[in-house]
N, C-alpha and C positions, 0 to 999 in steps of 0.2 A: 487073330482078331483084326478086324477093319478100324484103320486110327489114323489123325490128319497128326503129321509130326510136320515140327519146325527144322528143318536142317542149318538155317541160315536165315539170320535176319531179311527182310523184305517185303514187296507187295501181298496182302493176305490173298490177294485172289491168282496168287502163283500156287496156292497150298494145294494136293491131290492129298486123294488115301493111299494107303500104304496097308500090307500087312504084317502083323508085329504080335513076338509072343504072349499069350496069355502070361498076365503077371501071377505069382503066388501069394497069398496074406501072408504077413509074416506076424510075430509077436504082438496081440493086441489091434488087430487088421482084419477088417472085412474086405473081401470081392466079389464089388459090385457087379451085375448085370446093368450096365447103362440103358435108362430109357428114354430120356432126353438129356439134354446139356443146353441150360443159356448162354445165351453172347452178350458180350457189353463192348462201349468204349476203349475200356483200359485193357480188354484179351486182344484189340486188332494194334493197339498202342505198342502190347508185348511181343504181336510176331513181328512186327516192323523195327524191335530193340528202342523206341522211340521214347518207349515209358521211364520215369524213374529209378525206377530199378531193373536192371536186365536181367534174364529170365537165363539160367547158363543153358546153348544148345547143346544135344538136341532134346528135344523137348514136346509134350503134347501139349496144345491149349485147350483153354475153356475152365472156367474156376467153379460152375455152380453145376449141380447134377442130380438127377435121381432115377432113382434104381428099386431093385430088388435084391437084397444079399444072396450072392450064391453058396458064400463058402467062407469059412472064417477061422481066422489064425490061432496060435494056442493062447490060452485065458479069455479067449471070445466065447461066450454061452453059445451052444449050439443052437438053443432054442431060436435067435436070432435069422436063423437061414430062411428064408421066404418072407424077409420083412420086406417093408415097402418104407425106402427112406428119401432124404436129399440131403444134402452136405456141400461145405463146402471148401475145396479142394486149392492147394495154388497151381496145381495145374491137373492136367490128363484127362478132362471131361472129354473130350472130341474123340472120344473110344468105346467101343462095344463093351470092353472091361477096364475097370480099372482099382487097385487097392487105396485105402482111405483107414485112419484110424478107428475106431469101433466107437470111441470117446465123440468124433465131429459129428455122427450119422443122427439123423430126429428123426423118430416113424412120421408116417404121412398123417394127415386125416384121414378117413375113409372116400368122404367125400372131393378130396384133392387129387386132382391130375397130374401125372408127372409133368408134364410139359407146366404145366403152373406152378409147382414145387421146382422145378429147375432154373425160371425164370423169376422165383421169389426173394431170395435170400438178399442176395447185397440190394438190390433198391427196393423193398420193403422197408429190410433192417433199417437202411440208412435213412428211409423217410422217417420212420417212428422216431428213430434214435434221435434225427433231424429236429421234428417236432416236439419231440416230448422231452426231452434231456438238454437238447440246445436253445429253443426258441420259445419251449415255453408256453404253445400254442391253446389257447383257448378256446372253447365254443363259442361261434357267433362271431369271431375274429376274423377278416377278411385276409386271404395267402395270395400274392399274384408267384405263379411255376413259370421258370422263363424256359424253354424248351420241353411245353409241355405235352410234346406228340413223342416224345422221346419214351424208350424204358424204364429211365429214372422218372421222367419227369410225369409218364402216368401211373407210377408207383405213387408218386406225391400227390396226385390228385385225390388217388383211390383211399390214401392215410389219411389225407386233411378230413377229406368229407367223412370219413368214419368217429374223426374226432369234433365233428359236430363245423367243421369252418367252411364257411364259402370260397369257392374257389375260382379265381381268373385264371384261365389257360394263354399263356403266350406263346405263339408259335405262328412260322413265317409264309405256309402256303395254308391255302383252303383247304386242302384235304386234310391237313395234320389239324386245324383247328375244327373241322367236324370229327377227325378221331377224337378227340381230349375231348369235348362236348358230349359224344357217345362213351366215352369213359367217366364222366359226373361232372365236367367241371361246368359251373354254374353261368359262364361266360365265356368265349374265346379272342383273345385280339392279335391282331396284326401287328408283332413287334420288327417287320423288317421295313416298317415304313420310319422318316423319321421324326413325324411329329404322333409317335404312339404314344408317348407321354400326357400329351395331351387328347388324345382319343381315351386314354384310359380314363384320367379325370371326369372327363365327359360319361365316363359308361359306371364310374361306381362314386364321382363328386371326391375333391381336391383333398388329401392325405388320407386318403382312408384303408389304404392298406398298411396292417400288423406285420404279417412276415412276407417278404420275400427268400421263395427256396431258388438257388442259382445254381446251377451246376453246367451254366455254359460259360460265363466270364466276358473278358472282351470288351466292345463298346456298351454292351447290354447293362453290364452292373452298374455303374457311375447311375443311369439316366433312371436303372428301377433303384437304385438308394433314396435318389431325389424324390421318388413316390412315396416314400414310405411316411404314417402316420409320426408325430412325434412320439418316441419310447418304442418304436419300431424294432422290426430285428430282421437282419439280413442273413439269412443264414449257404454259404457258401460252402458248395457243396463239390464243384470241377469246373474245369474249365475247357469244355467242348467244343470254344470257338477258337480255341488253339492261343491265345493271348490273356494273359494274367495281367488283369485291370491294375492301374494303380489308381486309387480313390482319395481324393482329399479330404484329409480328416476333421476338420471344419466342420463339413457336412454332418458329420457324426457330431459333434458337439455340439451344431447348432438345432440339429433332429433331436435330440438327446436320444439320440438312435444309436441299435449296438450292431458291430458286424462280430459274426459268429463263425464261427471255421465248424462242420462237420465231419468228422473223420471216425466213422463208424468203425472200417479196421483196426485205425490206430487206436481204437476206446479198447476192442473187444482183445487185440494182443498186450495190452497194459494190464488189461481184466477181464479175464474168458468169462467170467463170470457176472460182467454186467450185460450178455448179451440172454441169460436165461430169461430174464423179465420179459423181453423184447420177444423173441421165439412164442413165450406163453401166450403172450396178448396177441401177437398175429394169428396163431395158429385157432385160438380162441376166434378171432372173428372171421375168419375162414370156415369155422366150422357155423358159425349165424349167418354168414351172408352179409355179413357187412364190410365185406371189401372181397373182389374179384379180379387175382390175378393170371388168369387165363392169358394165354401170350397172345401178342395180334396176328404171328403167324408163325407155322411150322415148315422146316426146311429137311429135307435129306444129308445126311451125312456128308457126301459129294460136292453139295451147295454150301460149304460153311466157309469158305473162301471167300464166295462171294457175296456170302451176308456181312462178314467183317470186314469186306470193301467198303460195302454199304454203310456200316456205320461210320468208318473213318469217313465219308464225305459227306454224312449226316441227314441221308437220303433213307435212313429206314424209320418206319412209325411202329410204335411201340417196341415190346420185349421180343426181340428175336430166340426163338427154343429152336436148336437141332433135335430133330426125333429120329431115335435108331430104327431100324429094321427089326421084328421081330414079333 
């Protein structure tokens, strides 16, 4: 089978393909037929060893995937083979094949695309998880997304507005603030200027932002905390500008404003089981149309090097899907 392995920490866009044996299921294991695989942030973080935790080489990346079962290990139902699923993996998506426990696998919708089921899972999960578990989000509540041309950050978009909230799109060139625009968000602003704080006032009138979703950090957080309505909530989600803010806490006491940590992994490995709600409710308005995670674009197998170039320098808009051949 055709697979981008990591040999050694470094530049993702050093990675080629390689060919490498078809794996076996083993006990309780489905193999998959990959039919696309997402990219994020934290897979180009992992080939470059840069992430928090090091991934042991060698190693396939890509955490999010969906397929078709081809073949399934003993106490896997046969009946299973021809499903159509997505899951999600701590590694080996960037592969033609790959095995996965039969337990992680969720059938598709009918009406869901792989490529939008492979680029669903972590920034959906974590926006709902985001909004609904962390921050509390209401209908009619205003959210500003600060890297909102991003995959996480139009996952957030696509969540808010489902749950009823208007949405500010922050993001730093014209083109990423007409993508989030073309993906619902109600407004888009220039956060790489440095009186956006007060462009923003001006465009929705002084503390009138409930939640802010962060998942870039940096000089960004301090200046959207300051925005935030009082009883506010800032919900923090990563940090894409490569710098972990430190915020004065004053600020929070004087907002009577709450900062929030999101960590939908860490929720769902403490309790696999608080991510079924989440699954239910996404997959549910995927099958109404009330949120569309179709990826902004599809790449060949060949090219996943150089999409998680892309992301490390923060030059790609929206959810990056590698799609296999086939």
């Amino acid at each position: 089978m055709r697979a981008v392995r990591v040999a050694e920490y470094g530049s993702p866009k050093n990675l080629t393909v390689e060919d490498l044996p078809v794996p076996a299921p083993g006990k309780g294991e489905c193999l998959l037929a990959v039919e696309a695989a997402g990219l994020g942030y934290v897979d180009a973080l992992l080939v470059q060893g840069a992430y928090q935790v090091k991934t042991p080489l060698p190693f396939i990346p890509g955490s999010e995937v969906a397929g078709r079962v081809e073949a399934v290990g003993e106490g896997v139902p046969e009946k299973l083979v021809g499903t159509r699923v997505m899951a999600l993996s701590p590694r080996g998506a960037l592969a033609e094949r790959i095995t996965l426990p039969a337990a992680v696998c969720t059938p598709l919708p009918d009406n869901m695309s792989a490529e939008a089921a492979a680029g669903f899972l972590v920034s959906y999960c974590t926006a709902l998880y985001g909004f609904e578990n962390c921050g509390k989000l209401q209908p009619g509540e205003t959210v500003l997304v600060l890297g909102a041309a991003g995959g996480v950050g139009m996952a957030a978009i696509d969540v808010a507005k489902a749950m009823g909230a208007k949405v500010v799109a922050a993001a730093s060139t014209e083109e990423k603030r007409q993508a989030a625009s073309a993906h619902g968000a109600d407004m888009a602003l220039d956060y790489s200027k440095e009186d956006w704080r007060k462009a923003l006032e001006e465009m929705i009138g002084k503390s009138a932002v409930d939640v802010v979703y962060d998942p870039v950090g940096g000089a960004f957080s301090e200046t959207a905390f300051r925005c935030l309505a009082p009883g506010g909530r800032h919900l923090v989600v990563g940090f894409a500008a490569g710098d972990i803010p430190k915020l004065p806490l004053n600020l929070a006491l004087l907002k009577r404003a709450s900062l929030v940590g999101v960590d939908w992994g860490g929720e769902i490995r403490a309790n696999a089981a608080a991510n079924v709600p989440l699954m239910k409710t996404l997959t549910e308005w995927v099958v109404d149309g009330k949120i569309h995670p179709e990826p902004a674009a599809t790449f060949p197998l060949e090219e996943a090097g150089a999409v998680l170039q892309s992301l490390l320098e923060r030059k790609s808009v929206g959810k990056p899907v590698i799609r296999m051949k086939g």
